[in-house]
C-alpha positions in Angstrom: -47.9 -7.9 66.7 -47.1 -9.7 70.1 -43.6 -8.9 71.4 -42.1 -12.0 73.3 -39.6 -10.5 75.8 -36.1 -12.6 75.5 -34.1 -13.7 77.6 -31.1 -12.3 78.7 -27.7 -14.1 78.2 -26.1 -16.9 80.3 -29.3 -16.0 82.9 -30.9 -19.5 84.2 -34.5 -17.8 85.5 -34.9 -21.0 87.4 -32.0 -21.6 89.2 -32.9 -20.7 92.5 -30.6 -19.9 96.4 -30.8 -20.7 99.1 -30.6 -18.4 102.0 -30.7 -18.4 105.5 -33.2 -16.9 107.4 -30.9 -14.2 108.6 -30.0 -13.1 105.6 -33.0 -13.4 103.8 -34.3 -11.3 106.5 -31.6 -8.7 106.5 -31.8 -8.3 102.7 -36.0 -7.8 103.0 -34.9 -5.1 105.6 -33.2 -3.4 103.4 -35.4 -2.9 100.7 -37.9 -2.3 102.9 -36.1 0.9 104.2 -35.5 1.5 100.2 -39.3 1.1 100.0 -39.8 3.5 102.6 -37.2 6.3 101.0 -39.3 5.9 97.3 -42.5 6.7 99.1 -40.9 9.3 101.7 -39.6 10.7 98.3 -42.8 10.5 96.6 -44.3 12.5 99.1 -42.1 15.2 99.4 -42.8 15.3 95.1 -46.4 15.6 95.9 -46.2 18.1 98.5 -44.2 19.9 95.9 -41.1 20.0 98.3 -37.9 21.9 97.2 -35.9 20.4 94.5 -32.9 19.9 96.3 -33.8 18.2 99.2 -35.7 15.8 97.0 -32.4 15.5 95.0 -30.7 14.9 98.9 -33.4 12.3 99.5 -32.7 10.5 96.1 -29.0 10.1 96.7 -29.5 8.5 99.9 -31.6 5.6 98.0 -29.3 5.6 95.3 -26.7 4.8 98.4 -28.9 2.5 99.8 -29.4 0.2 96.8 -25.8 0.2 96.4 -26.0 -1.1 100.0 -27.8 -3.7 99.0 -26.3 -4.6 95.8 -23.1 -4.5 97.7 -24.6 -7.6 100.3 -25.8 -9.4 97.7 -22.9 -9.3 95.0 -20.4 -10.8 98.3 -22.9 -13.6 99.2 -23.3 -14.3 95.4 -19.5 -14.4 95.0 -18.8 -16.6 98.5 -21.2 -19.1 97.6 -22.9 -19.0 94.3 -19.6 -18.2 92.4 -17.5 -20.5 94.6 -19.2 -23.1 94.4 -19.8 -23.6 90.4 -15.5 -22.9 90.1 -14.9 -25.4 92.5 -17.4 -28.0 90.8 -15.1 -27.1 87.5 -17.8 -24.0 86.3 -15.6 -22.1 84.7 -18.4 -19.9 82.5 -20.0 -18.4 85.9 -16.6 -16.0 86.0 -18.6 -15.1 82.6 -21.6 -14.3 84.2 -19.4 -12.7 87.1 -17.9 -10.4 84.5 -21.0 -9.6 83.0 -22.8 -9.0 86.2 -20.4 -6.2 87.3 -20.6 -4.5 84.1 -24.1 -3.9 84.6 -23.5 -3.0 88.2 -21.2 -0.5 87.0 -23.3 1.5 84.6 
């Protein structure tokens, strides 16, 4: 039996952003330091380091995702959201809704 994923509610997979350069690049920073943390983590695991400093390590990702959620979520909401409710979108405050109560978990 052959599972076909589906797709999430009010999610357009091909709508697409654009970004500038600097933020683009600022965002790919970040998650490269997060990168960096998951495998400075993963060592530590492997080199059977004491719990709590892994525990330490992973709150400091955990913090830095929220970082980065917390960049993207204001660009999204200065220009993505913006602009649909001033072209008379009303269903992206929806999606808006939606969005944060994922974030919020």
């Amino acid at each position: 039996m052959t599972i076909i994923p589906r797709k999430p509610p009010n999610v357009n997979r091909l709508s697409k952003k654009y970004r500038s350069p600097e933020e683009k690049k600022a965002l790919l920073n970040r998650l490269s330091r997060i990168e960096g943390q998951i495998r400075g983590i993963r060592g530590m695991l492997e080199n059977d380091a004491y719990c709590a400093d892994i525990l330490v390590q992973s709150a400091a990702v955990n913090a830095a995702v929220n970082g980065f959620n917390k960049e993207l979520l204001s660009s999204h909401i200065h220009s993505c959201v913006a602009d649909k409710i001033r072209s008379g979108d009303d269903e992206v405050i929806d999606e808006l809704v939606a969005t944060l109560q994922k974030l919020m978990k």
